[in-house]
N, C-alpha and C positions, 0 to 999 in steps of 0.2 A: 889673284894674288896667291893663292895656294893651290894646290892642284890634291883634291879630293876623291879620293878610289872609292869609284859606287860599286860597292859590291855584296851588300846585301840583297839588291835583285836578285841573281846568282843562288843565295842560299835558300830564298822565298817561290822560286820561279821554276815549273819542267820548260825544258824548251825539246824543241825548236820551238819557236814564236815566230810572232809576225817576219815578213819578209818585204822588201823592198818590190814597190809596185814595177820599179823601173831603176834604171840605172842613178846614182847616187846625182844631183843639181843636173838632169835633165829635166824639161819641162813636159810633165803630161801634154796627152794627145788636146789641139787647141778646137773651140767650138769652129764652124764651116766661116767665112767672111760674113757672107749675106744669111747667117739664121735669124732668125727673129728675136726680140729680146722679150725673156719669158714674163708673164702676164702674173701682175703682182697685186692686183686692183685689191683682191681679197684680204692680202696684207697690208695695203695701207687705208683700207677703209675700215680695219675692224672697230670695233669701240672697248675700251681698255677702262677696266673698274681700277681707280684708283680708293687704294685702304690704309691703313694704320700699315707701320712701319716697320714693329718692331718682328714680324713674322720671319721678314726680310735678312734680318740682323745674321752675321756668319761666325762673330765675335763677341768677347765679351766688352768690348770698347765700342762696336758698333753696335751692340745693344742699348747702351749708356745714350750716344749720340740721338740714336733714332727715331728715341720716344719723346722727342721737341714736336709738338704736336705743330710745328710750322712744316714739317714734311710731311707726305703722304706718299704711298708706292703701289709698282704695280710691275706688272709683264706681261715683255709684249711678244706674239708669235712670230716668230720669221722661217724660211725654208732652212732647214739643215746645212743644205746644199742650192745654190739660186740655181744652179742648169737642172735641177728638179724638182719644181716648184709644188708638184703633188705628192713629192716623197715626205721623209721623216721633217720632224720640226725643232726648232731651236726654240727656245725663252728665253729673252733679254729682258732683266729685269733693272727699273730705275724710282730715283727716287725724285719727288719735284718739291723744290720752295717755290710757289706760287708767288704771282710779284704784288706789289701792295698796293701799288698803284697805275696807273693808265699804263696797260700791255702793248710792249712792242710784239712780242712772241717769245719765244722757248731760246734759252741762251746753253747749248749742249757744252759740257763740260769732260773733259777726259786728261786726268793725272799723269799719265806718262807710262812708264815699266820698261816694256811691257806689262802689262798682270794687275796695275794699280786700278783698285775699285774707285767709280767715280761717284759708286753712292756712298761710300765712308768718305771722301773726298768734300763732297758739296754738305754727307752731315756736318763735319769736323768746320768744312770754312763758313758755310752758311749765313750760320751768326753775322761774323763778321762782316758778311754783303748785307745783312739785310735794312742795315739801314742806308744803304749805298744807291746811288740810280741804279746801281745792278737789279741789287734787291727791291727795286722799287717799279724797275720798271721788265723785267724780266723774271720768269716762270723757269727759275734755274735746275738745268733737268742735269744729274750725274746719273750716269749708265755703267754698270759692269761689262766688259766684253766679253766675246763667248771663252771660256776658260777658267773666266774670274767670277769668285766670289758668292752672288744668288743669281747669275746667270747658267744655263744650263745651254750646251753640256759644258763641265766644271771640272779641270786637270788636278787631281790631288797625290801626284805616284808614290809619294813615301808617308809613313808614320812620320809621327809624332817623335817618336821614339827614335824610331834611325834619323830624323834631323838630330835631333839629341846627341847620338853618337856620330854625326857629323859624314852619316851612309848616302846624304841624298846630295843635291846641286849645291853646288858652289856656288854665291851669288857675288862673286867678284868677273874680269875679265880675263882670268886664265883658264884654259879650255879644262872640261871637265877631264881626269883622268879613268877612262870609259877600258880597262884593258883588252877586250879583246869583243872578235863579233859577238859571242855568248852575253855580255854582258849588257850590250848595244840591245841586243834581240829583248832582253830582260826589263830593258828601261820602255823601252817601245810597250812590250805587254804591260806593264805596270800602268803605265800614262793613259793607255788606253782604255783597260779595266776601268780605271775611275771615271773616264769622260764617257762610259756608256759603247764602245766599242769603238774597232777601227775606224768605221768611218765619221764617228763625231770627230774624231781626234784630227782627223784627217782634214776639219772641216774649221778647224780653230787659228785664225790666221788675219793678218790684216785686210787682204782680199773680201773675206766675208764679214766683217768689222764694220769694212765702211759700207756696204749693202743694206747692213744692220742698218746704221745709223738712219741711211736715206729713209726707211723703214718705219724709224722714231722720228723725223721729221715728217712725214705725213700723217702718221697717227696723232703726232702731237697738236695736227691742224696750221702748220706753220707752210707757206708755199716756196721760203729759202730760209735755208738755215743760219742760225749764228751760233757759231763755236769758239771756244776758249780749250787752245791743247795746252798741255806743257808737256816739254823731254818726246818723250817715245808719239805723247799723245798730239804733236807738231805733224810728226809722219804719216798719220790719222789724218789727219786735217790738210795736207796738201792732195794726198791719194785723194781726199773726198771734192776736192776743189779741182781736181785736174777728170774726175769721173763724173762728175756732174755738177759741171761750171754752171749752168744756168741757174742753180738751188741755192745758191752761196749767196746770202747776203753780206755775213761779216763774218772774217776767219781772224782771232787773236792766236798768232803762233808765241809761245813763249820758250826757250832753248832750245833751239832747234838740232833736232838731228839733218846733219849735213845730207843732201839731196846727192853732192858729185863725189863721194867718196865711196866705197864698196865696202862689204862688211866687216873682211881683215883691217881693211884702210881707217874704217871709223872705229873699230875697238882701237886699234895702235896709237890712234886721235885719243879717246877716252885714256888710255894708258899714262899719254905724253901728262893729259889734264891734271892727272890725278899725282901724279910726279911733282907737278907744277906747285901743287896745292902741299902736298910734303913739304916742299920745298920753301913753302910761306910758312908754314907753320914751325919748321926747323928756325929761321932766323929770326922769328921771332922767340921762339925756346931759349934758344942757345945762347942771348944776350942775360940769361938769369943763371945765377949759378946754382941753384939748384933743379937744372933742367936734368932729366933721363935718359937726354941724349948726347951730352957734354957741351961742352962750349965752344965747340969746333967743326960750321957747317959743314967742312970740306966732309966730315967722318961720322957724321948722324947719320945716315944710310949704314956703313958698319958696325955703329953705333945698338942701331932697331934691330937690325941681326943679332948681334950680338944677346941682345935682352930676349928675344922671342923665337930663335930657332930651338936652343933647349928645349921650348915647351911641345915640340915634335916626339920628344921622346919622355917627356912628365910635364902633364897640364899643372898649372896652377888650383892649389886653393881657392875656393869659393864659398859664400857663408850658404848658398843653398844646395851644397856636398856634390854641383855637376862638373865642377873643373872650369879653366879655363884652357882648350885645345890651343892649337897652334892655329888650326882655321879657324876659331872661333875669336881670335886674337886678331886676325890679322883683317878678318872682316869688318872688325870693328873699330881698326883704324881706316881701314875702305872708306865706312857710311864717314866718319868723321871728318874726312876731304872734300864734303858735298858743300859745305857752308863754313866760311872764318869761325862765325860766332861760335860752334863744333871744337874749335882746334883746342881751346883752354881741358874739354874735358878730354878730347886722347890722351894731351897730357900730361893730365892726372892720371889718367887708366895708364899709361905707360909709367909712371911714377908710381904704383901702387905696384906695378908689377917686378919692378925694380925693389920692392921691398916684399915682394912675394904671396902680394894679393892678385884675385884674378876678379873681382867685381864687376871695375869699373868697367874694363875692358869687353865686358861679357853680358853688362847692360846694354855698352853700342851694340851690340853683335846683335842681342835679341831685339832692339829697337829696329836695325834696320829688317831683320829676316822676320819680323814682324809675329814674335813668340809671345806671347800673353801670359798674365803673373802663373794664370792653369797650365802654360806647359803648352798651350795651341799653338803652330804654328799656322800664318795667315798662309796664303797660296801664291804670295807674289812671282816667288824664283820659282817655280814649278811651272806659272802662268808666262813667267817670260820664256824660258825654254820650249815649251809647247809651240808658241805663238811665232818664235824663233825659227823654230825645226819647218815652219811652212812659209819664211818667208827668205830665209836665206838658204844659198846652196851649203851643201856639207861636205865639209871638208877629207881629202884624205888622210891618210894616219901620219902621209911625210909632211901634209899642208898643217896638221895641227900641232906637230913639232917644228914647225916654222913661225907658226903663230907664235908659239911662246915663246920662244928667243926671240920674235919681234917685242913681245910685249914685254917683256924681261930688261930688252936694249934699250926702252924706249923710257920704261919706269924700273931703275935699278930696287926701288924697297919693294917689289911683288914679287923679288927672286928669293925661292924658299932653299937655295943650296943643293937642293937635288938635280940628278942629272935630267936633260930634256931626251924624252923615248918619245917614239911613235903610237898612239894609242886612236882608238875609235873614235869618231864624233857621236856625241852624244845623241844625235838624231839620225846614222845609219839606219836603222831599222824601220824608221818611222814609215807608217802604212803607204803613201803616198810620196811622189817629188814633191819640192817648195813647188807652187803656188807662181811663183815670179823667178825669175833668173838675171834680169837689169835692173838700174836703179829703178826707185820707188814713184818715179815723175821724172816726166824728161824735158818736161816747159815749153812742148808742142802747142799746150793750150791755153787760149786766153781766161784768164780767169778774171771775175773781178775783184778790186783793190782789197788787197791783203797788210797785216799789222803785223811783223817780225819784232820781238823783243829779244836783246842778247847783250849778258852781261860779259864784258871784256875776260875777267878772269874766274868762266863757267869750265868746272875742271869733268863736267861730265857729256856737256854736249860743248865744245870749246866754240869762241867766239867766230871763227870763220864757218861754222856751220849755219849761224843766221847772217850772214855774211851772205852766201851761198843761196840760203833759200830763200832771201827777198832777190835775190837778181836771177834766179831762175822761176818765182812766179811771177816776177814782175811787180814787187810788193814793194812797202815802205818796211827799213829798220830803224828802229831806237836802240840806240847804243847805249848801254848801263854799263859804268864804272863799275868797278866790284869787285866779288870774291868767291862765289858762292853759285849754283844751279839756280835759274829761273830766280825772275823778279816781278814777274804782274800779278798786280791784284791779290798779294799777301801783306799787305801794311808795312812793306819798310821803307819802301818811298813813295813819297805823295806826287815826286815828279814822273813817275813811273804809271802809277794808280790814275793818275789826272791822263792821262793822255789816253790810257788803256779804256778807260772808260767814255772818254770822248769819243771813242774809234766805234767803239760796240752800242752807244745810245745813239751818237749823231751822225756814225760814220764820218767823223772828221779824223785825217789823217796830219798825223805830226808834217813838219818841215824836213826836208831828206838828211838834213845835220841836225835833225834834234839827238838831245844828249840828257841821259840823267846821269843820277850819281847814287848809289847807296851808303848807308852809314857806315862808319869805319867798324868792322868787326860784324857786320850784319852777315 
């Protein structure tokens, strides 16, 4: 939605830095056909002390969470790198609610984001399952991936401080504005520094994600796996079902990230989504007369212009003296496209700012980029970019001025009025090529019976993408009416929750036209 010049790298960094192993989305040299597949016995036989939790904790809200003395934690070793299985080492760290009653086995868990921890994820929901056949009959494991969180190695490239001044990632879907190679080379060193050097960094990616996981299903004592993804973390869980079909007992995908769509394709998707979701939100505004964006859908988009490009050149008032930016603004009507029940408080936050307060507006911003009452930011947008830069190719500087006038055309409120230039992708420099070059699954493999959840009007991973991935793994979809990101197994509908759980205890699969519905404003 705004396009943010990182350019405190720049003033922090000598360069030259890192340099590109290879030409920009070509694929590293590939192992031989017939090599052997490296000997992991060590790794999945270790024995793994689980302890108190709150060690773990990276925040001061996952502190809070943690010390429910119904979880316990630990980590677990993996290869850095799996084609080096004697070299340096990773630690995945997770956390486990043990089930209460007669164990199926370990029900792995992964939030989405990328970068989203799935041990503050299983803290925060836990509860809520635990009095559930989830909780009852499942040893609910959330795992951080490598990037995130108290996993190591751990991407952190910017202060505190330059989030603050709004120096680091964008966490919208407008390319970052990266100006030139020097800067590219700057963000690379940066990312890399904190993740322990090039080749951690090099090494943080979905590819080695799901290797992880296989990793945590053997350690965990389970001989197939049962997973619950949502968003990013669907993507996870197909790679892990098409890499090793025989271990999959149950896959709950919830929002799917589309399988047949490439990665300009699926942002331009996300774009249209989130347009879409403006667009509910506007007609419901604008039938009040004191909305902030008039009473005249055709002109709400020139309307949110009008109120919020100003603040490009003088932030709003705020009562904790940091301002409200322009991207700080506009991010925080972003997060608030994710969910209806969201839209009342945009717009207030745009109603306040109409009267020349910057609060509300600046409370979504710090909810979604995950900034704490201390001023901490979480490591989400730092953990997706990382995770990003190895698994999609990189753009050139005329591809990612083509991006954004797709994504400009696509969702007219992310246009911030500035001209579209050519600039870096923000993973130039990165130590390595991505990782992959095609889609993420090609549905060569038979897997077994999968659980597609997708809500009609999901404005971030849009309904044809679980559309998509239950006919390319061969899966069943539940179609949920709606409004909002993902619907399983968060308490808004029991027509949703009833089935999703049936799928994951009995492996009983819905009817091919099952249907739920979520509440109005959920």
């Amino acid at each position: 939605m705004q396009r943010r010049r990182i350019r405190t790298a720049l003033a922090a960094t000598a360069l030259p830095v890192l340099l590109v192993a290879a030409a920009c989305g070509q694929p590293g040299p590939a192992a031989a056909p017939d090599a052997p597949a490296p000997d992991l016995t060590r790794f999945h036989d270790q024995q793994v002390a689980f302890g108190p939790c709150a060690p773990y904790a990276t925040d001061p809200a996952g502190r809070a969470a943690f010390a429910n003395d119904r979880f316990d934690c630990a980590r677990v070793e993996v290869p850095l790198d799996y084609a080096d299985p004697d070299g340096p080492r990773a630690q995945v760290a997770l956390l486990r609610m043990k089930a209460r009653g007669e164990r199926i086995g370990s029900l792995v868990v992964n939030p989405g984001g990328p970068g989203g921890s799935g041990m503050n994820h299983v803290a925060t929901s836990g509860p809520a399952w635990d009095g559930t056949p989830i909780g009852e009959r499942f040893d609910v494991i959330g795992f951080d991936p490598r990037g995130v969180g108290a996993t190591t190695p751990r991407v952190d490239c910017f202060t505190d401080a330059e989030d603050d001044r709004d120096e680091g990632f964008n966490g919208t879907l407008v390319p970052e504005d990266v100006p030139d190679e020097r800067a590219a080379g700057a963000i690379a060193e940066r990312c890399a520094d904190s993740a322990g050097g090039a080749q951690a960094l090099a090494h943080i990616g979905t590819r080695e994600t799901v290797q992880d996981m296989d990793v945590l299903r053997a350690v965990l004592g389970d001989e197939q796996l049962s997973f619950l993804g949502y968003s990013y973390g669907t993507e996870l869980g197909a790679v892990y079902a098409e890499t090793f079909p025989d271990r999959v007992r149950a896959m709950l995908l919830d929002g799917a990230v589309d399988p047949e769509l490439s990665p300009v394709e699926f942002t331009v998707s996300q774009a249209k989504g989130i347009q879409g979701a403006f667009d509910g939100m506007v007609a419901q505004c604008t039938g009040a007369p004191d909305c902030p964006l008039g009473t005249d859908p055709a002109r709400a988009v020139e309307a949110y212009h009008a109120l919020l490009r100003p603040l490009q050149d003088e932030p709003l008032p705020t009562a904790d003296g940091r301002g409200l930016s322009y991207e700080d603004a506009v991010t925080g009507v972003f997060s608030g496209m994710y969910a209806e029940f969201l839209w009342p408080a945009v717009v207030q936050g745009l109603r306040d700012a109409a009267a020349g307060r910057g609060d509300g507006l600046l409370a979504l911003h710090d909810i979604y980029a995950q900034r704490g009452p201390d001023g901490h930011y979480g490591g989400l947008i730092e953990s997706f970019r990382a995770i990003r830069c190895m698994d999609w190719p990189r753009r050139t500087p005329a591809e990612q001025a083509d991006l954004l006038q797709q994504v400009r055309a696509a969702a007219p409120m992310m246009d911030d009025g500035r001209p579209v230039t050519e600039t870096q992708h923000e993973c130039a420099a990165w130590p390595e090529p991505p990782s992959r070059t095609g889609p993420f699954i090609t549905g060569d493999v038979d897997v077994p019976p999968v659980l597609v959840t997708s809500v009609t009007g999901d404005p971030a991973t849009p309904h044809q993408g679980g559309i998509s991935m239950a006919r390319v793994l061969g899966g069943t979809l539940l179609t949920v009416d709606g409004a909002q990101h993902g619907s399983a197994l968060i308490g808004l509908s029991p027509c949703v929750d009833r089935i999703a759980t049936d799928y994951l205890v009995d492996l009983a699969l819905p009817p091919a036209d099952a249907r739920c519905t979520l509440p109005t404003g959920a």
